[in-house]
N, C-alpha and C positions, 0 to 999 in steps of 0.2 A: 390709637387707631390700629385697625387689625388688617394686613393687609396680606391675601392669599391668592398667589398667581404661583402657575405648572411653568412658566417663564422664565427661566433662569436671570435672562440679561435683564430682563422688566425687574425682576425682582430686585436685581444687584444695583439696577439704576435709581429704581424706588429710594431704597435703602441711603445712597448716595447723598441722594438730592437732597432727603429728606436730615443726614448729618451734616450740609454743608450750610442748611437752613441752621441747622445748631450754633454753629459757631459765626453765623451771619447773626443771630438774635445775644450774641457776648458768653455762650456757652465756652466754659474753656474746657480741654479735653479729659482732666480729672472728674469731670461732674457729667461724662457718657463713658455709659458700657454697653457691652454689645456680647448676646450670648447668643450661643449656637448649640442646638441637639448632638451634633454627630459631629467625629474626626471628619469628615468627608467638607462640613461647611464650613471649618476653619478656614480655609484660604479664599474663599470668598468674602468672607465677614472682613481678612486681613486687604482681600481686595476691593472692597468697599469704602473700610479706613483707609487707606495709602490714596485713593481716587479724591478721598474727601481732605486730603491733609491732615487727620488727627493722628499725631500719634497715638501708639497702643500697646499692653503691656500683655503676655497671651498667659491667662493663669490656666492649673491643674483641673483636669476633669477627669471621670470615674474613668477607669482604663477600659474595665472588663468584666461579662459577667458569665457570675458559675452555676450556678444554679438559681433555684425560684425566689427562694430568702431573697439573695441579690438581684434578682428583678425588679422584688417589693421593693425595695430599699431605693434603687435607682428611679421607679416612679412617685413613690415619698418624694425624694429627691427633687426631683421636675418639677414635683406640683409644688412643694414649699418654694423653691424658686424662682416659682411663674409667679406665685401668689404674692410674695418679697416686691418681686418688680412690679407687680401692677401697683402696691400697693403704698408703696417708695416712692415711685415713678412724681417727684414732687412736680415738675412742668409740663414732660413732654412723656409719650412712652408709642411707640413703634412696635408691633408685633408682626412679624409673616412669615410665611410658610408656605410650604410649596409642597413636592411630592410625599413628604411625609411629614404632614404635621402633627402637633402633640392632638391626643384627643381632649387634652381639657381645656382646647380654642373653643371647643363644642360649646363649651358652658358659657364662653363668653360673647358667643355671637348673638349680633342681635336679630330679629325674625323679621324676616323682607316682609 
């Protein structure tokens, strides 16, 4: 499911519901991850999990970029690990986005 609201609280609530269904259906918290674009949506994402009771373990992401090389690299990046999760995604998979989504939702929306 692809789900894109400018909504902050809708989103975060979305988001919520939607991992407490996890672990209502015998999900245990090793078999959910939750990634985020930017520094900015880590404590969301962290306050999403603490709402839902899962604990969470917060791994490394790219710091910084310096030039174009490193741009490339950082959207390689995105897209092999967008591509990873959908493709992993063995039950369940939750996509959204809000004021700045990745562009290659593009490719996966489906046409009203």
């Amino acid at each position: 499911m692809i789900y894109d609201s400018n909504q902050k609280n809708l989103r975060c609530a979305c988001v919520v519901e939607w991992l407490k269904n996890l672990t209502k259906e015998g999900f245990e918290p090793h078999e959910v991850g939750v990634f985020v674009r930017s520094e900015k949506e880590i404590s969301r994402a962290e306050k999403a999990l603490d709402n839902a009771n899962i604990p969470y373990k917060l791994l490394d992401r790219i710091e910084g970029i310096a030039d174009n090389a490193d741009l490339e690299e950082v959207y390689g990046t995105e897209r092999h690990l967008l591509y990873v999760a959908c493709t992993r995604a063995r039950d369940r998979l939750l996509i959204t986005s809000g004021e700045l989504s990745s562009e290659f939702l593009e490719d996966m929306s489906i046409p009203e």
